[in-house]
Structures are given as structure tokens and as C-alpha cells.
Backbone of each chain as ProteinMPNN parsed JSONL, in Angstrom:
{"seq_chain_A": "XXXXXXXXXXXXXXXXXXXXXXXXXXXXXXXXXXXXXXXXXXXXXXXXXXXXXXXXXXXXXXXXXXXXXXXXXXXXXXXXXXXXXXXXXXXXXXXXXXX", "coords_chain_A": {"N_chain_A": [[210.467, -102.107, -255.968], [213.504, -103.609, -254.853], [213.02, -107.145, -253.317], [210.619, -107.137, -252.331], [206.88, -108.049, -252.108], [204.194, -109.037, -253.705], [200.709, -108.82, -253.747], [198.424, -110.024, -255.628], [195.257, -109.538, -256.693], [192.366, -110.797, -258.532], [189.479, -109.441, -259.867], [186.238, -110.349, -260.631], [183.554, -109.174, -262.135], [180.146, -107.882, -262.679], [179.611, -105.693, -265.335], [177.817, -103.565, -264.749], [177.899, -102.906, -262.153], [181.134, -102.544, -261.998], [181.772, -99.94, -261.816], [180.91, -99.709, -259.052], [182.62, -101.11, -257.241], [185.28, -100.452, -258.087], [184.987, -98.014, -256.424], [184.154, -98.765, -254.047], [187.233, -100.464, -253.44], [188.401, -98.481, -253.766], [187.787, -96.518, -251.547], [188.285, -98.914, -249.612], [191.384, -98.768, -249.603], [192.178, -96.078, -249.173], [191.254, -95.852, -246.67], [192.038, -98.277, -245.088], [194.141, -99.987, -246.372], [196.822, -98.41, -246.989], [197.527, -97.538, -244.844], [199.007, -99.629, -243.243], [200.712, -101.743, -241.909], [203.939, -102.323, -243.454], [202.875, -101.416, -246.141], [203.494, -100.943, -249.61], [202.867, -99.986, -252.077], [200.234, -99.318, -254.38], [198.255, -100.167, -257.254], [195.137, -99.68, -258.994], [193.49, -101.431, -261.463], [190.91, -101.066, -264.186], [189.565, -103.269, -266.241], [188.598, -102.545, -269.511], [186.4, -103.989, -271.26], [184.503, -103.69, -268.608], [183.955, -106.121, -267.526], [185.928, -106.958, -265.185], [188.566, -106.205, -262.753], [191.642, -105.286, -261.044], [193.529, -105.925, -258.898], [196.739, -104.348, -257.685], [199.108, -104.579, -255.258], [201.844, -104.093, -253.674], [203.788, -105.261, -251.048], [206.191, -104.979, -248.13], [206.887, -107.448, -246.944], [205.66, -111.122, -247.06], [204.342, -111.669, -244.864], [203.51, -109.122, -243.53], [201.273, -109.021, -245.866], [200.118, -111.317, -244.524], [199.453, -110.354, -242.175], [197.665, -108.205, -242.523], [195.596, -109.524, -244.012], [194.26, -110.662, -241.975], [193.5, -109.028, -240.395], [190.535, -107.156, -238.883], [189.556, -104.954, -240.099], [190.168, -104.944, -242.573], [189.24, -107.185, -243.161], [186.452, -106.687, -243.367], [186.135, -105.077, -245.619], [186.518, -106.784, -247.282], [184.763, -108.657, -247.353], [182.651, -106.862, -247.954], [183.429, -106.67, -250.359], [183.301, -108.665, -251.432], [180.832, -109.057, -252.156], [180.03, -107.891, -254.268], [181.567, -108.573, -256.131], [183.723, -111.401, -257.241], [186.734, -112.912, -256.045], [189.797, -113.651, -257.118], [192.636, -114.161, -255.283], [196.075, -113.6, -254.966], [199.625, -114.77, -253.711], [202.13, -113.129, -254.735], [206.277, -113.126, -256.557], [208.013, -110.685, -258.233], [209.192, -111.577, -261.473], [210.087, -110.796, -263.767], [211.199, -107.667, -265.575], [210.277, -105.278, -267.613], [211.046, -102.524, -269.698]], "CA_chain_A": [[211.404, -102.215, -254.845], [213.713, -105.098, -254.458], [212.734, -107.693, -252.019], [209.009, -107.118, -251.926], [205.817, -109.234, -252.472], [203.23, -108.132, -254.253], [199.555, -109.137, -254.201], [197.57, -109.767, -257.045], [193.302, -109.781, -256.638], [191.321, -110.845, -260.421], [188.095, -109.034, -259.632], [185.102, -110.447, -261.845], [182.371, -108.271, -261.647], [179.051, -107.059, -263.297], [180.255, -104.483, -265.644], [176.795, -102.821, -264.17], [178.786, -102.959, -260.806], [182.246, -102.515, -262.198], [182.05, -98.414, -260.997], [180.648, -99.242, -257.629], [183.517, -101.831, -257.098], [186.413, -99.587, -257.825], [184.909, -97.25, -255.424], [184.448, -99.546, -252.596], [188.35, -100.387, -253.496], [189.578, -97.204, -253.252], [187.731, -96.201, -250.357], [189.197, -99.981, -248.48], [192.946, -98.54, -249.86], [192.334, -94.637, -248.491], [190.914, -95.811, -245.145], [192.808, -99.115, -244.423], [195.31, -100.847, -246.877], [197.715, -98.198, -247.146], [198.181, -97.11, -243.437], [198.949, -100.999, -242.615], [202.34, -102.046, -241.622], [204.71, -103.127, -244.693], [202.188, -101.053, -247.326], [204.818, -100.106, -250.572], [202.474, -99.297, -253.068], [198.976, -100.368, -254.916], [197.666, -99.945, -258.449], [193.75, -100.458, -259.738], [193.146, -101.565, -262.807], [189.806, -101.552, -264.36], [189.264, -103.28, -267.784], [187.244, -101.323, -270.673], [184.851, -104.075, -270.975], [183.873, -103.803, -267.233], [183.754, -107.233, -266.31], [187.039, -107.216, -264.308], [188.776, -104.651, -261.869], [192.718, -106.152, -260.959], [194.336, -104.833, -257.504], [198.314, -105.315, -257.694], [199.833, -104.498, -254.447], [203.372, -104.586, -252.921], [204.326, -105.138, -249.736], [207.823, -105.507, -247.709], [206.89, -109.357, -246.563], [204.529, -112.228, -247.149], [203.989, -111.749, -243.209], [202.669, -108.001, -243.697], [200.256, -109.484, -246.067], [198.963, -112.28, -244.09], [198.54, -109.769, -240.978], [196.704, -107.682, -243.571], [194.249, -110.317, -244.146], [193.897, -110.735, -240.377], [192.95, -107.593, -239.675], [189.407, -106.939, -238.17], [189.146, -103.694, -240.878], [190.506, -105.136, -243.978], [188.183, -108.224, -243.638], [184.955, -106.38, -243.423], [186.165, -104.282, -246.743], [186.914, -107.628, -247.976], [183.004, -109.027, -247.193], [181.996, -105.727, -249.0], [184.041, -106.935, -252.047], [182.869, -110.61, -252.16], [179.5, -109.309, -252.212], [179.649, -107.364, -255.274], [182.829, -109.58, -257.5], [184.535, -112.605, -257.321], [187.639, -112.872, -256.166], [190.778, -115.062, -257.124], [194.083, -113.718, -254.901], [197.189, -114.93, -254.954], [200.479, -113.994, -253.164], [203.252, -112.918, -256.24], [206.654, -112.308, -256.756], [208.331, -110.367, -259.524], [210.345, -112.697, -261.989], [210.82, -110.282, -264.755], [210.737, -106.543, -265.633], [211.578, -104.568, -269.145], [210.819, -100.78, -269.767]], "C_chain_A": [[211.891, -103.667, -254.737], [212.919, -105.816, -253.163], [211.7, -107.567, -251.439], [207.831, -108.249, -252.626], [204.907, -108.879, -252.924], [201.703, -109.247, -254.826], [198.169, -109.351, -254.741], [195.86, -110.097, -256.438], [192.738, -109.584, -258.182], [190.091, -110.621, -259.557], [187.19, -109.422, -260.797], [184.018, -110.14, -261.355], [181.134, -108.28, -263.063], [179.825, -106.245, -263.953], [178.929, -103.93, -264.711], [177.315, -102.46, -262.65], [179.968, -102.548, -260.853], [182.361, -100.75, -261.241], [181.762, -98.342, -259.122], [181.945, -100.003, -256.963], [184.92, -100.879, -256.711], [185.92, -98.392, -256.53], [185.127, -97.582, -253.535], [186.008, -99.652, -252.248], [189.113, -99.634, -252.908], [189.188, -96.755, -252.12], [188.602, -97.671, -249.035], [190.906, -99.026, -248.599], [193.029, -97.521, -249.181], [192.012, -95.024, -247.147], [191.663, -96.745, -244.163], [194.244, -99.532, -244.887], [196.593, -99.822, -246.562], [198.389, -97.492, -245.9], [198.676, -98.598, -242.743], [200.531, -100.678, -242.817], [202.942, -102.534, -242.893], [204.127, -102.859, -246.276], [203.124, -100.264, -248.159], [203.772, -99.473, -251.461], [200.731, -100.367, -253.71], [198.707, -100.196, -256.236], [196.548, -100.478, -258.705], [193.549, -100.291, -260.544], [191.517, -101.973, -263.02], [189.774, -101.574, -265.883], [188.27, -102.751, -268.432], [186.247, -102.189, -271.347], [184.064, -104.185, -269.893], [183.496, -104.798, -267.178], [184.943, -107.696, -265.275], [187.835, -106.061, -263.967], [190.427, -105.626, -261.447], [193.445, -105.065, -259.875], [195.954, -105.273, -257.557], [198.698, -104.244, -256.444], [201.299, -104.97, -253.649], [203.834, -104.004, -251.883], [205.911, -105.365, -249.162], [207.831, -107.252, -247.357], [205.644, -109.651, -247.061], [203.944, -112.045, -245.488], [203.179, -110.491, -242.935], [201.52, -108.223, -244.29], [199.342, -110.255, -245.333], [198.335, -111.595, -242.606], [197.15, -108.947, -241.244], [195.346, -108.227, -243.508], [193.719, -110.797, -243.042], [193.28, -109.499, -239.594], [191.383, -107.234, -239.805], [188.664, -105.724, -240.14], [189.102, -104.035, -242.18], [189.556, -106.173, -244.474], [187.097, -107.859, -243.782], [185.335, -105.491, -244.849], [185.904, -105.67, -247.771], [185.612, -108.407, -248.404], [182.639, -107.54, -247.658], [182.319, -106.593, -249.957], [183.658, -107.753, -252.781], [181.178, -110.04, -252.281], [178.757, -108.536, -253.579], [180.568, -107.993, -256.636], [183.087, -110.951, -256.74], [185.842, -112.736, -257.538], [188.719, -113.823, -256.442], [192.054, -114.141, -256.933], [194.899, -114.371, -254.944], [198.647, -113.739, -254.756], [201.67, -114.02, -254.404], [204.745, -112.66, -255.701], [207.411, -111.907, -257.911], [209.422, -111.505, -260.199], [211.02, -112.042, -263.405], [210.177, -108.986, -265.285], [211.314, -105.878, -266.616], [210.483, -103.236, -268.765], [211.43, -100.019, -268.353]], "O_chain_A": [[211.178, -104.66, -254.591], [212.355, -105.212, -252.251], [211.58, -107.779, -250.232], [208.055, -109.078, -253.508], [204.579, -107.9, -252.254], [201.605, -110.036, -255.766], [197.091, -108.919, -254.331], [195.622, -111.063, -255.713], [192.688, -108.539, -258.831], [189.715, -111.416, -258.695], [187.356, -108.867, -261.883], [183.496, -110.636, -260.357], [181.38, -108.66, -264.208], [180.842, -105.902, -263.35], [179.332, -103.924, -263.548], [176.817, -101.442, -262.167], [180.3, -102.035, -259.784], [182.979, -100.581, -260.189], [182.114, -97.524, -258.273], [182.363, -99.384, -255.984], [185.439, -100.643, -255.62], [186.802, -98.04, -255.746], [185.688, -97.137, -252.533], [186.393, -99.188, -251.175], [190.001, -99.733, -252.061], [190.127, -96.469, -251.375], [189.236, -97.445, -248.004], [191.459, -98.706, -247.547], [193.928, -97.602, -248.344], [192.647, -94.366, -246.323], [191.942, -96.484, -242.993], [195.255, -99.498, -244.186], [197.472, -100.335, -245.869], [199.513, -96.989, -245.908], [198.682, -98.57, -241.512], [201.219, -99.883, -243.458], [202.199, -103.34, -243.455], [204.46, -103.481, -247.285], [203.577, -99.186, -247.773], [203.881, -98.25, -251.555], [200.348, -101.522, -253.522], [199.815, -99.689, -256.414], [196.541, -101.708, -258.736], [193.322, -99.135, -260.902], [190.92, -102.832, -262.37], [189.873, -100.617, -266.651], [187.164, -102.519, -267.945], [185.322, -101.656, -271.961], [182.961, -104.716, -270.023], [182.37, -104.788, -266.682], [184.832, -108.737, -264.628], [187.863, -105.056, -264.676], [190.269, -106.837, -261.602], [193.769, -103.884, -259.992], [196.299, -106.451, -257.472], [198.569, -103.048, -256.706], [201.592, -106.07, -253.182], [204.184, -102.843, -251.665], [206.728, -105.945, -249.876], [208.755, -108.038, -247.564], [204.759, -108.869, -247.412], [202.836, -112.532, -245.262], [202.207, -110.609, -242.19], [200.528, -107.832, -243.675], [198.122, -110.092, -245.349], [197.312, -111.941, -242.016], [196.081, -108.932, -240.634], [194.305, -107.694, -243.125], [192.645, -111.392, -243.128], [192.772, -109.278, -238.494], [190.999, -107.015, -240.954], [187.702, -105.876, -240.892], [188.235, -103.607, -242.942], [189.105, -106.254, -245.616], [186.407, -108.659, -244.414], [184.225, -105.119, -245.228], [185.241, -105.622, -248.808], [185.401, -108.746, -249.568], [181.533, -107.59, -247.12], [181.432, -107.315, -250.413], [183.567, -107.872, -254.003], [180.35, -110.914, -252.538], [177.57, -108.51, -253.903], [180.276, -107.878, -257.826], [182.541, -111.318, -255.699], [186.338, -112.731, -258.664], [188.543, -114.936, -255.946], [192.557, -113.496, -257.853], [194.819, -115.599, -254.97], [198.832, -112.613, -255.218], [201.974, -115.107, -254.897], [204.829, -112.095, -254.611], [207.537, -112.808, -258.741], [210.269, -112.132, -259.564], [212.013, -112.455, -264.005], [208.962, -108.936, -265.482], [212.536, -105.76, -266.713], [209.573, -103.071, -267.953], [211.356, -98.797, -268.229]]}, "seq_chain_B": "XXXXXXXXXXXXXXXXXXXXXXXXXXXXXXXXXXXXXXXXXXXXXXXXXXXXXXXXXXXXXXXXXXXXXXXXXXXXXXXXXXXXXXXXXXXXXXXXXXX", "coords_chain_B": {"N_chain_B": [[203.49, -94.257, -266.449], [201.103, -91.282, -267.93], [198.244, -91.415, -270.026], [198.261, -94.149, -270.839], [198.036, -97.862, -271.834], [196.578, -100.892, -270.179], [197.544, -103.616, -270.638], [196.617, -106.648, -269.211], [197.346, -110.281, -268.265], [196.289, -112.876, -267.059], [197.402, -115.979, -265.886], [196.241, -119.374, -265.791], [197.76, -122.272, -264.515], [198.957, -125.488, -264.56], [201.358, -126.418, -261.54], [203.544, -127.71, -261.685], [204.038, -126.754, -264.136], [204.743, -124.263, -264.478], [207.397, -122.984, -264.391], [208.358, -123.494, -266.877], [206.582, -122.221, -268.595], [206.98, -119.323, -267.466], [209.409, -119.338, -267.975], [208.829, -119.497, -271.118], [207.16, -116.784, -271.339], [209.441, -114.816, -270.611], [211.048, -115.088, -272.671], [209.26, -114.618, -274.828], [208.308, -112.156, -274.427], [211.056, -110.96, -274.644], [212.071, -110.898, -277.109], [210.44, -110.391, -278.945], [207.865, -109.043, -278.154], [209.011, -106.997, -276.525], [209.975, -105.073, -278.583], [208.295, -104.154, -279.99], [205.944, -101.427, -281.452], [205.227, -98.902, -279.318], [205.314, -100.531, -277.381], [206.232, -99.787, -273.501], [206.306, -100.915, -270.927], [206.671, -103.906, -268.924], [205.911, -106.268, -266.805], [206.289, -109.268, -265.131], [204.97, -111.67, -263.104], [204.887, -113.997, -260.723], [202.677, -116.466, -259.029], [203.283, -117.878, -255.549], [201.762, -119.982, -254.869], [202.596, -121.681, -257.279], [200.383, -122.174, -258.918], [199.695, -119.636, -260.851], [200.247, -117.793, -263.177], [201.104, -113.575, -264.103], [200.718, -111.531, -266.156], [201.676, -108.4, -266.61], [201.069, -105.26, -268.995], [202.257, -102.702, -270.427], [201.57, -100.423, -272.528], [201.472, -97.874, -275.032], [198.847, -97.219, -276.488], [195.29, -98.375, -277.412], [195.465, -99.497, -279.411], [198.198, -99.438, -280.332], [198.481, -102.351, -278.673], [196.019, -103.589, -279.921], [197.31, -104.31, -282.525], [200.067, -105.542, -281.95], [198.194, -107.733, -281.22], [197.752, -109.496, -283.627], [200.2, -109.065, -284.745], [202.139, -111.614, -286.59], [204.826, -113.239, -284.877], [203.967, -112.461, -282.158], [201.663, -113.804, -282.454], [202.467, -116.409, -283.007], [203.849, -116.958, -280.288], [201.941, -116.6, -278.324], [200.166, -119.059, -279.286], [201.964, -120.579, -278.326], [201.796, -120.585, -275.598], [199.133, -121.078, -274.821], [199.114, -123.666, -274.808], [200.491, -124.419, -272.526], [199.251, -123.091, -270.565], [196.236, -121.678, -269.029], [194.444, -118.765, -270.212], [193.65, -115.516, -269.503], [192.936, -112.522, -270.767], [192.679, -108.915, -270.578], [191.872, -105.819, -271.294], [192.655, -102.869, -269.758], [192.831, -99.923, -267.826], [194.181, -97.961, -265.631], [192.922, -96.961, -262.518], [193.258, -95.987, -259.928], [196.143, -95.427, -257.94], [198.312, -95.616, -255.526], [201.12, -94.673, -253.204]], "CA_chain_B": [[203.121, -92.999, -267.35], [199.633, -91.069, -267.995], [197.428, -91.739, -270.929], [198.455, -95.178, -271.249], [196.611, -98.514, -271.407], [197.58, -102.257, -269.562], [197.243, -105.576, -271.107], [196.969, -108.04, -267.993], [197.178, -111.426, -268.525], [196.161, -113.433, -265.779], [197.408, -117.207, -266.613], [196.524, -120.065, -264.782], [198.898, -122.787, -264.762], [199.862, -126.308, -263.938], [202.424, -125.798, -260.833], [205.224, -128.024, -262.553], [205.046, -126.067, -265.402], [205.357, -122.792, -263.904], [208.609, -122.429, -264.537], [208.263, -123.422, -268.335], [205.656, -120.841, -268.331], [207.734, -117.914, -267.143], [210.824, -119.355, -269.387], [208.538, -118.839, -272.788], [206.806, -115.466, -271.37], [210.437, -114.062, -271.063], [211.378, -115.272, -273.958], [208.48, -114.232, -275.851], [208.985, -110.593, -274.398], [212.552, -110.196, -274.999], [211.996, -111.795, -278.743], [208.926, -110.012, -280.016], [207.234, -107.892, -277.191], [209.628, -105.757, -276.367], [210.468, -104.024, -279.305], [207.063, -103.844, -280.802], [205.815, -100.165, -281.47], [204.044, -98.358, -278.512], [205.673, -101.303, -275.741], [205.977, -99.343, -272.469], [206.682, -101.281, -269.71], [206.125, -105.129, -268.782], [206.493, -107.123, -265.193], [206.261, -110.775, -265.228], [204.375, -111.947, -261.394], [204.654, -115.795, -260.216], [202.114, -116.959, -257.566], [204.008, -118.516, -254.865], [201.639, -121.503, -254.919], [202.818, -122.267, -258.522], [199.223, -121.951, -259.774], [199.31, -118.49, -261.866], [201.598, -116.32, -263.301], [200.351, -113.063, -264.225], [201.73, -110.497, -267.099], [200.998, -106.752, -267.04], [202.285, -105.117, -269.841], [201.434, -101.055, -270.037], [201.532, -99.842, -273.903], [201.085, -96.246, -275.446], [197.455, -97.256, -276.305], [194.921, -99.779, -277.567], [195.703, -99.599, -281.283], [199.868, -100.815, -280.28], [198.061, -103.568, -278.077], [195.666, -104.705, -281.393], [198.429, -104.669, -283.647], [200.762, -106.205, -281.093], [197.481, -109.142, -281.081], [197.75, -109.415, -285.325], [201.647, -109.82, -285.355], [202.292, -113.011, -286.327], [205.189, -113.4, -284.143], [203.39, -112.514, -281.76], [200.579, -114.813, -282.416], [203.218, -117.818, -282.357], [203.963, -117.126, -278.839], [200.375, -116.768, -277.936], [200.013, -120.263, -279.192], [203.019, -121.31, -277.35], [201.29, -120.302, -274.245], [197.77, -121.902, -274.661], [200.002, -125.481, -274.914], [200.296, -124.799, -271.188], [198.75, -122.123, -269.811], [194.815, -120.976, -269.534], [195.31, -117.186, -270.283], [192.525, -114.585, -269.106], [193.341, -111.589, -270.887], [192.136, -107.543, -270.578], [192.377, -105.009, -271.836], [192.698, -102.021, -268.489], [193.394, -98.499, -267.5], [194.865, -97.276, -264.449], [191.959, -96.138, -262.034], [194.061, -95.892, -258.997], [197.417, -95.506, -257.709], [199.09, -95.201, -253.734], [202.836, -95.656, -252.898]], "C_chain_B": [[201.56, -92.899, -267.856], [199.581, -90.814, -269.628], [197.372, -93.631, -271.539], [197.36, -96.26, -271.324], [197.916, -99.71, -270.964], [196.651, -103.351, -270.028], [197.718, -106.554, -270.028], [196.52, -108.895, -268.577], [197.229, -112.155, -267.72], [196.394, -115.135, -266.211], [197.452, -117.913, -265.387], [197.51, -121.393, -265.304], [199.079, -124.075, -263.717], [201.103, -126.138, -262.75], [203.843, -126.854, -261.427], [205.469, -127.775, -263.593], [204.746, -124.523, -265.528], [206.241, -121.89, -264.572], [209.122, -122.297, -265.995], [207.02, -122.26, -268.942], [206.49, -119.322, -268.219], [208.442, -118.121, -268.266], [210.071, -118.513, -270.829], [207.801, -117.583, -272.393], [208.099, -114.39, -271.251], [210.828, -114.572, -272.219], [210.482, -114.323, -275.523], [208.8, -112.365, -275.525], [210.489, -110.246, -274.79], [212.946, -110.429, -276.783], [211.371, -110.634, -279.595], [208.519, -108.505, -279.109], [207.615, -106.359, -277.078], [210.121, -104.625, -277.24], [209.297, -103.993, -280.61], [206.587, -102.297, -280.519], [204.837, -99.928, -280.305], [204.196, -99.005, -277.206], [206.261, -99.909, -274.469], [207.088, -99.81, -271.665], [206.062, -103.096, -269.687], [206.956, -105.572, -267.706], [205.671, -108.319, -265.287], [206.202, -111.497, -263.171], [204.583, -113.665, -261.459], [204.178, -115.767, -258.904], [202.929, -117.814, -256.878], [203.183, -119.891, -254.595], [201.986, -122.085, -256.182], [201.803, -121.907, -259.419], [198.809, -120.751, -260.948], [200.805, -117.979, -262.391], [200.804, -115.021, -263.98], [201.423, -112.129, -264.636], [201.092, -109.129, -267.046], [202.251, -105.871, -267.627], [201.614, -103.525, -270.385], [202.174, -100.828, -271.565], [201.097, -98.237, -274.148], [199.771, -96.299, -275.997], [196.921, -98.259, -277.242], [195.71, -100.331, -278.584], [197.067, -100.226, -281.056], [199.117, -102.294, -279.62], [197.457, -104.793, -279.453], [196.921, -105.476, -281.978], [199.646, -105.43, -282.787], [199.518, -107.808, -281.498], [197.348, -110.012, -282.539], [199.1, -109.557, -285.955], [201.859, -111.118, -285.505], [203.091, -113.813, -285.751], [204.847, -113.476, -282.857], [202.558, -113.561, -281.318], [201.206, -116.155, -281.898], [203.189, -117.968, -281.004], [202.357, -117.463, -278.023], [200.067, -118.171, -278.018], [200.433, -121.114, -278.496], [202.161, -121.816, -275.922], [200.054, -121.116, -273.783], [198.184, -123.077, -274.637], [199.869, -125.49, -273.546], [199.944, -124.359, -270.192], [197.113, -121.937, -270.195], [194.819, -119.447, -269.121], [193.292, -116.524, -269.89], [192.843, -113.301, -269.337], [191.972, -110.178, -271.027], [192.732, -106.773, -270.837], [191.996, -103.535, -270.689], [193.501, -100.844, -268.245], [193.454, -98.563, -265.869], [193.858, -96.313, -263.432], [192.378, -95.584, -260.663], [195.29, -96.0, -258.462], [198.101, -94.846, -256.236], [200.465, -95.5, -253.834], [203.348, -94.735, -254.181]], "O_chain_B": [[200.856, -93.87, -268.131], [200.432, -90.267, -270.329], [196.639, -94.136, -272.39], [196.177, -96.039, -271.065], [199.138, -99.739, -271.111], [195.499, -103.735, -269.825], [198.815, -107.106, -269.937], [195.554, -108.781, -269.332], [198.388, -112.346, -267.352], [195.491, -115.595, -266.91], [198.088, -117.654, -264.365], [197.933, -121.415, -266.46], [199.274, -123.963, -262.507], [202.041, -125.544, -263.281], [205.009, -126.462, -261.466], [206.47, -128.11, -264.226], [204.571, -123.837, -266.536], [206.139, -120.766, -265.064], [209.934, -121.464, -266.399], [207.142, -121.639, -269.999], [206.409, -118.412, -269.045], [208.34, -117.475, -269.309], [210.431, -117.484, -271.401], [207.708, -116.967, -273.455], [207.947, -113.25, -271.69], [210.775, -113.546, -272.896], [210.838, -113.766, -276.562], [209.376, -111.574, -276.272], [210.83, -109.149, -275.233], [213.964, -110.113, -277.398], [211.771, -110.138, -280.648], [208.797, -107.331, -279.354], [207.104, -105.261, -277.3], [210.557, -103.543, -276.846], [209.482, -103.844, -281.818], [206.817, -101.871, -279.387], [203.792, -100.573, -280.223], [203.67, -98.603, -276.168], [206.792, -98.977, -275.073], [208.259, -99.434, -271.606], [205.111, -103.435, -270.391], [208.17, -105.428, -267.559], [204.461, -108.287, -265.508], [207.109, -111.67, -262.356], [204.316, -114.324, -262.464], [204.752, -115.325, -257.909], [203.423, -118.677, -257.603], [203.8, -120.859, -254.15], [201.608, -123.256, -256.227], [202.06, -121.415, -260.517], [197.877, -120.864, -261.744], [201.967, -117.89, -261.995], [199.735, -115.367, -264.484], [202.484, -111.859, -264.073], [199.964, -108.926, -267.493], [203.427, -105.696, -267.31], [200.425, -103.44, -270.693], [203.372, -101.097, -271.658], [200.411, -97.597, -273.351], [199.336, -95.148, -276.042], [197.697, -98.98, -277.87], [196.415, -101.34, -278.602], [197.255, -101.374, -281.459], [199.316, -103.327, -280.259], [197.847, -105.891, -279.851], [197.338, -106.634, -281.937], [200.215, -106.133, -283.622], [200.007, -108.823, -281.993], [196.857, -111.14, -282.511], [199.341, -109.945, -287.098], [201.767, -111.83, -284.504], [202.77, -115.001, -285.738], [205.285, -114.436, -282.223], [202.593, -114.126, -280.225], [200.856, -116.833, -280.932], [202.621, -118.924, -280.474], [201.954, -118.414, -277.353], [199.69, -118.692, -276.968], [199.865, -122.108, -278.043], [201.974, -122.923, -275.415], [199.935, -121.681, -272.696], [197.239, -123.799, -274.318], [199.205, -126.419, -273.085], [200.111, -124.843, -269.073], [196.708, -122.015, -271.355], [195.113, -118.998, -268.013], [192.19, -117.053, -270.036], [193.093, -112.651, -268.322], [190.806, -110.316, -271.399], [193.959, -106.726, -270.75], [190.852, -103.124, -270.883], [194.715, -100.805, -268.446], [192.731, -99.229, -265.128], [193.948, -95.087, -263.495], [191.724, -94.612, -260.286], [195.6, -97.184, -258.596], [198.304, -93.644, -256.066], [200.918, -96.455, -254.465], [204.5, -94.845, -254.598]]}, "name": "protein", "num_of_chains": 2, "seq": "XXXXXXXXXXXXXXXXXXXXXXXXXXXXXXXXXXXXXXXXXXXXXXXXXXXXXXXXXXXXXXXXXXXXXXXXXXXXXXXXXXXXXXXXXXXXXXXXXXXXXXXXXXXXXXXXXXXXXXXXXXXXXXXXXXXXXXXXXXXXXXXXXXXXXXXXXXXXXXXXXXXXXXXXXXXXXXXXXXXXXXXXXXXXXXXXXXXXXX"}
């Protein structure tokens, strides 16, 4: 979607952890992320040697995100997350797209 | 599209050379990438603090990805990239999807 923001999370995990990770994930995305204000879309990637899990999300603003990360619900998913990976986020936006 | 696989490339990056960063990752995709057997799809991310840029590039499966990593065109660019980028690449399937 034009005119959206989309933000990236590098999950480094345990592979031994890598399955409980994506689960935690998807349960934060089914219960909170994607009923939030300005939620376009998400994708989880989990690499096939299980030490890294990669969340790409896109939102309508940078301002939807940062309420996101303000939110009471999303931060306690978020203290799940840090307690099983290591995260490095960072707010994106697209600069170039083929296929 | 289902059965596929995604080559993320998570690069970190000097923020004044960002933009020389993006330049040779389009370049290198519209050169080489893109019309290598089994290419897909590819979206080119820039962190808004300058610090990353981040490639996900969805192929028809590993074996185009190898042989994509063994072209020697290819490879050039790859080199290109390590001049100014520190690359963190995976190799990742699609475990989730909202939106």
C-alpha cells in the first residue's frame, strides 16, 4: 500500500526456542497487533536454521506505530518476547519493489 | 505465493552511506537479481534512522537462492556490499501472514 510504514523486528533466538517464539508472535498478532488502529498487514518469517524469526509489519503512520508500542497490551507481549530472543526494531520505509 | 522460500538480508549500515547502499542494492537487483531463474519478488526497506536497510527477496525455492549465491555476478555485488554494509543474511519461510 502506498504511503505506509512498515516495521521490521530481527528476532535472534535459540533455535531450541525458535517454535515457542513464533507462537508467542502469533498469539501477540491474533490477540493484539492486528485489532490496533492503523494495522495494514504483518508477515513472520522464520529462518531454516532456527536462530532467527523476522516480523515485517505495515502500518498507515509512524504515529500508529509509536501508539502501538505504547500500548499497555502490546508491551507485556513485547516483555514475553525479550525474554525468549533478542530484538533489533527499526521503523522502515519501502524504497524499492520488483516482481 | 505458497511453497516459496525468502532470502532476508538484514544490513546494517553507516547512516551517510545509506543512500549509497540502497543505490548499489537497486542496482544490483535490476542488473543481476532480477532476472535470475526462480526470482519471485524483492522489496528494498530503509530504516528511518539511516542505520539498516533490509532486503527480502521471496524465490521459487532454496536451490534458485544457492545458485543465485554461486553466480558470479552475483557474487560481485555481494562484494560490493560488504565495502559498506554488515549484511546478516537467512535463509526463511513464511510462518505467518494477517492483512
Amino acid at each position: 500500500m502506498e504511503g505506509t510504514v512498515t516495521f521490521i523486528n530481527v528476532l535472534d533466538v535459540d533455535p531450541e526456542r525458535q517454535q515457542e517464539l513464533i507462537a508467542l508472535l502469533k498469539e501477540g498478532t491474533e490477540e493484539v497487533i492486528r485489532h490496533r488502529p492503523g494495522f495494514v498487514s504483518l508477515t513472520l518469517y522464520a529462518s531454516a536454521d532456527g536462530k532467527r524469526v523476522v516480523n515485517v509489519a505495515e502500518w498507515r503512520s509512524a504515529e500508529d506505530v509509536a501508539a502501538t508500542r505504547e500500548d499497555p497490551a502490546a508491551q507485556e507481549y513485547a516483555k514475553r518476547t525479550a525474554r525468549v530472543a533478542t530484538a533489533a526494531a527499526s521503523l522502515c520505509s519501502v524504497v524499492g519493489r520488483w516482481g
